[in-house]
C-alpha positions in Angstrom: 10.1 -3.3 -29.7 13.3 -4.5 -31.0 13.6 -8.0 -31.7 16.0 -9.4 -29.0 14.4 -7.6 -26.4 10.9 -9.5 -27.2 12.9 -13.0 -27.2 14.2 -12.7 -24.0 10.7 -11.2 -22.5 9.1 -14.7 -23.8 11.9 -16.4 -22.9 11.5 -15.4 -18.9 7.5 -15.4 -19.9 8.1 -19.3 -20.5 10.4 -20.2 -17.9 13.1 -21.1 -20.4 16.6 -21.3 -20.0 19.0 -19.3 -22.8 20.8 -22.4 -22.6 17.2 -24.4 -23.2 16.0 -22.1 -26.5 19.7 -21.9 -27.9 20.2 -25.4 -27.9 20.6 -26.7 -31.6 20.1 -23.2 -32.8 23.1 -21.0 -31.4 25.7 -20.6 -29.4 24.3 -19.1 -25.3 26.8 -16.7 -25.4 25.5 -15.2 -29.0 21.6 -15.7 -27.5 22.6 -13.1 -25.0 24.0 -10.8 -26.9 20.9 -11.3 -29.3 18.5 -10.6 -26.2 20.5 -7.9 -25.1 20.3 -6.0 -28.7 24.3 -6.3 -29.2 24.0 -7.9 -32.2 22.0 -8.4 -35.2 21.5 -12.2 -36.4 20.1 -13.4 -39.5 16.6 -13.9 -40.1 16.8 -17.5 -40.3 18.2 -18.0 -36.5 15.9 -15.4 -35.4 12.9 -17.8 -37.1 14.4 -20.5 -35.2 14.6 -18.9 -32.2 10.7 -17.4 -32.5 9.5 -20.9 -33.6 10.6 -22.6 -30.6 8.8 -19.8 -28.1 5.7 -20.4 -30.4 5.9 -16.0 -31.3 5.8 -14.9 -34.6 8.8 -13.3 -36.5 7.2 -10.3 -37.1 5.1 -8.4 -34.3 1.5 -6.8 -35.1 0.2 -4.0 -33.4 -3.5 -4.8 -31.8 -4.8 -1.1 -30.7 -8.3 -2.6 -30.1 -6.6 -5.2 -27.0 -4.2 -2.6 -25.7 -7.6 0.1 -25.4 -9.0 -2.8 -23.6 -6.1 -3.5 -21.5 -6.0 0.3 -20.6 -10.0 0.5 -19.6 -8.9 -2.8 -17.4 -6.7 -0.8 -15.9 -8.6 2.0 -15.1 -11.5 -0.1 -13.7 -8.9 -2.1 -11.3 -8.0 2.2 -9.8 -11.7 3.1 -10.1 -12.5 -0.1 -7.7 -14.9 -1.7 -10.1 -15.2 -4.9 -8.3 -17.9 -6.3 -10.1 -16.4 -6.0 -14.0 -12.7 -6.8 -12.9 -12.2 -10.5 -12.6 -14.1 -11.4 -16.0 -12.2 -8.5 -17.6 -9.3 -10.6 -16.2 -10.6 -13.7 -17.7 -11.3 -12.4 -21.0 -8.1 -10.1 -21.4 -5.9 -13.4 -20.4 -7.3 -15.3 -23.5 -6.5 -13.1 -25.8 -3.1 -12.1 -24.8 -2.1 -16.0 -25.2 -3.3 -15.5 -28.7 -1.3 -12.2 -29.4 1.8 -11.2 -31.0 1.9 -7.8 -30.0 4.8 -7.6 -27.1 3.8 -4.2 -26.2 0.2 -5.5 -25.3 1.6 -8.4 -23.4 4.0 -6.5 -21.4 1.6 -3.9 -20.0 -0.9 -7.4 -19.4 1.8 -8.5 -17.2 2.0 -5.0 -15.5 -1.6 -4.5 -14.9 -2.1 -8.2 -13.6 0.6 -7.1 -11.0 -2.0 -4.7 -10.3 -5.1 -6.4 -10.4 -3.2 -9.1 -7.9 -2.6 -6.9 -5.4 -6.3 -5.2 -5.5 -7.1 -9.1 -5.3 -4.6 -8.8 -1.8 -3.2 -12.4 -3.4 0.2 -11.5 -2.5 2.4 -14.8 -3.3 0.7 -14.4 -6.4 1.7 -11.3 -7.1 5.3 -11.7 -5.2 5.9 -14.4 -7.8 4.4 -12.0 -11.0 7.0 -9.4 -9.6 10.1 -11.6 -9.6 9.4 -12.7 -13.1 8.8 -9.2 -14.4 11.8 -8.0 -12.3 14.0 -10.2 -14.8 13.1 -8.1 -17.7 12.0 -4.8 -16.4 15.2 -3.6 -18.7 13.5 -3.6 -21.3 10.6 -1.3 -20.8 10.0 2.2 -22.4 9.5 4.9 -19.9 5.3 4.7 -20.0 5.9 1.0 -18.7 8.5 2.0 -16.4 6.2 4.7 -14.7 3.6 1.5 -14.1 6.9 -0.7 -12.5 8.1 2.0 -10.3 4.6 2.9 -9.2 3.0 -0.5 -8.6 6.0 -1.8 -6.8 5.4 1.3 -5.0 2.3 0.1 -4.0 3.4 -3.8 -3.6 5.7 -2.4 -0.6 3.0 0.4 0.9 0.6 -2.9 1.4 3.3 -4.7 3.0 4.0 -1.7 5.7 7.1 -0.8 3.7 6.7 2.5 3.7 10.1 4.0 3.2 10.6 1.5 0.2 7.3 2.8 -1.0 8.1 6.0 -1.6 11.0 5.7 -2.9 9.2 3.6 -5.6 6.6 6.0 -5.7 8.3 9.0 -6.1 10.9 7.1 -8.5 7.2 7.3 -10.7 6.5 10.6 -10.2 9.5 11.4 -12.1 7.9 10.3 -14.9 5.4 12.6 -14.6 7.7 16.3 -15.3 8.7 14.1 -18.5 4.9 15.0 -20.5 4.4 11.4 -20.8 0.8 11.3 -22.2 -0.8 10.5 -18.7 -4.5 11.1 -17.9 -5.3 13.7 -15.2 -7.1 10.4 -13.2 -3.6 8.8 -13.1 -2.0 11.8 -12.2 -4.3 11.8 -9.3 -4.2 8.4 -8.3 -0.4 8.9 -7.8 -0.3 11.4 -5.8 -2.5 10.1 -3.6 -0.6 7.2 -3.0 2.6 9.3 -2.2 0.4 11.6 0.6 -0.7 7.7 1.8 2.9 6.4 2.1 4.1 10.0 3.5 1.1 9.8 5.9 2.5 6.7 7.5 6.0 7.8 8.1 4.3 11.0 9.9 5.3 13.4 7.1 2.1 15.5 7.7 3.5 18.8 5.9 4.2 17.0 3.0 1.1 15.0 3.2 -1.5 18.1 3.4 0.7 19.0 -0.1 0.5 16.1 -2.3 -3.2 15.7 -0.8 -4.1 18.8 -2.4 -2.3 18.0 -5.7 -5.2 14.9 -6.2 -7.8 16.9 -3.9 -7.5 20.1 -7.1 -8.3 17.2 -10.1 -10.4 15.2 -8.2 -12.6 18.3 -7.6 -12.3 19.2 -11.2 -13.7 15.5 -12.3 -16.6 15.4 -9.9 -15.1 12.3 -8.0 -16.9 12.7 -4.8 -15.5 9.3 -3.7 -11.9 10.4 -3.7 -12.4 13.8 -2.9 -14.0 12.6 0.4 -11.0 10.1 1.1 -8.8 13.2 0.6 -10.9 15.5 3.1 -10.3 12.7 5.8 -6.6 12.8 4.9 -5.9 16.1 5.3 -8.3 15.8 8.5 -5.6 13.4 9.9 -2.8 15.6 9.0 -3.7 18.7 10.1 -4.7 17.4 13.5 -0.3 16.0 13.7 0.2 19.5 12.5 -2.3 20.8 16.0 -4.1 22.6 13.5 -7.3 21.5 15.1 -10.0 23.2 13.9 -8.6 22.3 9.9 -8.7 19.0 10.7 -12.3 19.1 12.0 -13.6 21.7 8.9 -12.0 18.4 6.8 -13.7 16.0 8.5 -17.3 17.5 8.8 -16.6 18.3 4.6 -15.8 14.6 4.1 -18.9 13.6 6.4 -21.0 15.6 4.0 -20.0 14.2 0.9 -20.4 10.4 2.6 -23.5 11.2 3.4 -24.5 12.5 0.0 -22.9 9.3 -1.5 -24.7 7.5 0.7 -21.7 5.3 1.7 -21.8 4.1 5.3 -18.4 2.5 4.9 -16.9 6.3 4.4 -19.2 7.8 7.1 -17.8 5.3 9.6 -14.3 6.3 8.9 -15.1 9.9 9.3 -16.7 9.0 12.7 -13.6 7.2 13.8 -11.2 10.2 13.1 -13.9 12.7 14.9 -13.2 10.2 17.8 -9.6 10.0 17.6 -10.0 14.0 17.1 -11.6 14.5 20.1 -9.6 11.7 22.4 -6.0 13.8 21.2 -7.7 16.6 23.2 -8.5 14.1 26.2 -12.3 14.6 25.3 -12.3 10.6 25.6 -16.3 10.5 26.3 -16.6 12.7 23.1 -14.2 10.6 21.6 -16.0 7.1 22.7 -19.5 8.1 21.3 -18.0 9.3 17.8 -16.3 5.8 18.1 -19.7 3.9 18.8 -21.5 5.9 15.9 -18.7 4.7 13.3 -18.6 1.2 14.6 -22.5 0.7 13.7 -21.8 1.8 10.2 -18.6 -0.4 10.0 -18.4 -4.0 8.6 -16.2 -6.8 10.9 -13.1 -6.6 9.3 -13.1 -2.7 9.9 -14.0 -2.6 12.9 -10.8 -3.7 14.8 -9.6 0.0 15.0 -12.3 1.2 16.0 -12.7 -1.5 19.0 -8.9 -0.8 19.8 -9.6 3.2 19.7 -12.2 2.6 22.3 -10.5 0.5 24.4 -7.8 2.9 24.4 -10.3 5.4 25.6 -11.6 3.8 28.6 -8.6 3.1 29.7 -7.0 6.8 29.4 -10.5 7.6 31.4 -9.6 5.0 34.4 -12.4 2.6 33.5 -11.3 -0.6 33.4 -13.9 -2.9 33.3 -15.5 -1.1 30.3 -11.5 -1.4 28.9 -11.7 -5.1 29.5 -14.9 -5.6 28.1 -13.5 -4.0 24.9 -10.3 -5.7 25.1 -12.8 -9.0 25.1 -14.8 -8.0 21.9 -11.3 -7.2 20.1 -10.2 -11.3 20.5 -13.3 -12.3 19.5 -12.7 -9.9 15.9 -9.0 -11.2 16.0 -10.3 -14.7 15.9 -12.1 -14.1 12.0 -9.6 -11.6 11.3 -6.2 -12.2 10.9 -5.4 -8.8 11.2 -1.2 -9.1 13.1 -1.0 -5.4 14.5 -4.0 -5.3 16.6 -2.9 -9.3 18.0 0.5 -6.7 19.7 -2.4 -4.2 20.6 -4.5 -6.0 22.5 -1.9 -8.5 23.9 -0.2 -5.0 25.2 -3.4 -4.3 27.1 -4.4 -7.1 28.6 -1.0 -7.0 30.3 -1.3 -3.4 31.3 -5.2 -4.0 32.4 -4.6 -7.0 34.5 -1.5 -5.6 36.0 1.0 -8.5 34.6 4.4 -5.8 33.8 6.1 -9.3 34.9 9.0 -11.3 33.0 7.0 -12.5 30.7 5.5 -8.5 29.4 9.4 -7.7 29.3 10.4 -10.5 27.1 6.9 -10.2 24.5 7.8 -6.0 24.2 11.6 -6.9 23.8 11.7 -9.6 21.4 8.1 -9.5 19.8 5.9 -6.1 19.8 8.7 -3.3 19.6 10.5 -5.2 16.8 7.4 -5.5 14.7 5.9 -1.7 15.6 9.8 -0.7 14.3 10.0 -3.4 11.5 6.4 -1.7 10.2 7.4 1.9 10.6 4.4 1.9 13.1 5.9 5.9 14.3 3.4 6.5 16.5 3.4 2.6 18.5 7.0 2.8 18.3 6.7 6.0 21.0 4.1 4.7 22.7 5.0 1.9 24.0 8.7 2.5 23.7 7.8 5.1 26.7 6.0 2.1 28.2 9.3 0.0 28.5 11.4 3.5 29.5 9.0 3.7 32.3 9.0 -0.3 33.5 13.0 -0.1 33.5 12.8 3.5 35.5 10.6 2.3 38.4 13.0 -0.7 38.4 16.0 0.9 38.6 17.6 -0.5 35.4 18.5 3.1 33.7 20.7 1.6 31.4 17.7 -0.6 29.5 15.6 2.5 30.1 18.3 5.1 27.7 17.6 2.1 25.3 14.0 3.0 24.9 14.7 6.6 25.2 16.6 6.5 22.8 14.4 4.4 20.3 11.5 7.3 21.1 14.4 9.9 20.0 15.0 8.4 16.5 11.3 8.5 15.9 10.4 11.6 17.0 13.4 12.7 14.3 11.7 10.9 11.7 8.4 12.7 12.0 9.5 15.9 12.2 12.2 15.7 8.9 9.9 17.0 7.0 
């Protein structure tokens, strides 16, 4: 890496001014021509320069830490839980010790990474606006990693439309026969058929899904080759293709049970439900529900709870809705999970009859607005339909065409495909 570029990657690394490491040394104006490679200064300001960010002159290449770094890496995509956070521990001393930028720069991208597996997002919000600063300065491997991880960043966030652009900004990377490892390839396209998935892109989905689905097949990762199955089983059931999206499921049931992974098995159980409830086979649908909520844990579970609910209600029951509605506060209360707090908030005003003031103003100026902030397609419809209807029966067709017209947009969204 070129000189100036690793200055002014320290620089940001320390929270240093130019005006802070050129004082006594240069002018600020020739620092930034320095850090930006427009000029070449002698070696003595450049040992200045290094001396005060406490870097040698001369970088050394360490191919024993970046083969670490990289097996980091991999374990933080493979979901080693247990090996990550001392790996973290470990790799962090050693890159304070290093004068190999190349080694510190992808350290700083895979800690990005790690953060978010970690789900410490102001952590990793802050990581991101430092790295943001010098992200010019990357070669094209690292700029894969940005554009991919960012990618990520915004998909957790319910950015989804941010997300892949990020995402697919990555996958550019890949037509360039960067030296990439068929796991990574994998991984990526993954994430693209997730992000598509949320902004109802189901043709495109089933595509990409089948990109990871051919090389996780050819590694043996059962794991990911089963999370593929139930995405394709989600997909072809927006596509109608119903009996595809059951074949998926009852594949990805198999491989959960041969994994022995109740976690997996209660997602597949959870889809069969939501399978059989699109076809209004809600006591089908409820029983699938119950099996997947025994093998869930608590946090996991709020879905599940809402999906039956949701059921009970479709079927006219409304003291078994209630009683559902009931069990999902009591989840909300040791899990701050925000969607499901609009979900069940939305209920218990339709349950107990209250379409008042008060159910007007929370789907005006709170639900909708998050549902449509979070690309939520399929909430946005649902209970944009509910607020067409309310303003129907009450005469008010102009705040009716509102909502009509809010269901419109979406409906265009999932079907641009």
């Amino acid at each position: 890496m070129e000189i100036g570029s690793r200055i002014r990657f320290y620089r940001i690394q320390q929270n240093m001014t130019q005006e802070e490491l050129s004082r006594g040394i240069i002018s600020t104006s020739y620092l930034s021509k320095i850090e930006n490679n427009q000029t070449t200064a002698s070696i003595e300001v450049l040992d200045f320069l290094c001396s005060r960010l406490k870097i040698n002159l001369i970088e050394e290449e360490e191919i024993p830490l970046m083969k670490s770094l990289f097996d980091w890496y991999h374990d933080i995509v493979h979901r080693r839980q247990d090996t990550l956070k001392k790996r973290y521990e470990e790799l962090r001393e050693k890159i304070h010790s290093t004068s190999d930028t190349t080694a510190m720069l992808y350290f700083v991208l895979f800690e990005f990474r790690y953060l978010l597996t970690e789900r410490d997002f102001a952590e990793a919000e802050a990581k991101l606006e430092k790295i943001s600063l010098y992200k010019d300065i990357f070669e094209e491997k690292m700029t894969y990693y940005y554009e991919k991880f960012v990618g990520l960043h915004h998909y957790l966030q319910s950015k989804y439309s941010s997300a892949l652009m990020h995402l697919k900004g990555a996958e550019r990377f890949l037509t360039k026969h960067l030296p990439f490892e068929k796991w990574e390839e994998a991984d990526l396209y993954y994430s693209i058929a997730l992000t598509l998935s949320q902004l109802r892109k189901a043709a495109l989905v089933i595509q990409y899904t089948h990109f990871a689905l051919n090389i996780y097949q050819s590694r043996y990762d059962l794991m990911r080759c089963a999370e593929c199955q139930i995405l394709l089983g989600i997909n072809y059931l927006r596509c109608e293709e119903y009996e595809k999206s059951e074949e998926s499921y009852h594949l990805s049931m198999k491989l959960a049970q041969q994994l022995n992974h109740n976690g997996l098995l209660g997602m597949v159980y959870h889809n069969l439900g939501f399978l059989k409830s699109t076809n209004d086979l809600y006591e089908e649908a409820i029983q699938y529900y119950k099996d997947g909520l025994k093998l869930k844990g608590e946090p996991e579970s709020l879905n599940t709870v809402f999906s039956i609910l949701y059921a009970y209600y479709q079927l006219g029951e409304k003291d078994e809705s209630k009683k559902w509605l009931e069990k999902g506060r009591e989840l909300l209360a040791h899990n701050d999970r925000s969607e499901y707090s609009y979900h069940f908030k939305i209920y218990n005003y339709l349950l107990n009859e209250q379409l008042n003031d008060e159910f007007e103003s929370f789907m005006k100026e709170e639900a909708i607005p998050y549902f449509l902030d979070h690309e939520k397609l399929h909430y946005i419809v649902e209970y944009s339909e509910i607020m067409a209807n309310f303003y129907e029966e009450r005469h008010r067709y102009k705040a009716a065409v509102v909502y009509y017209n809010i269901i419109k947009s979406s409906l265009k969204k999932t079907l641009i495909n």
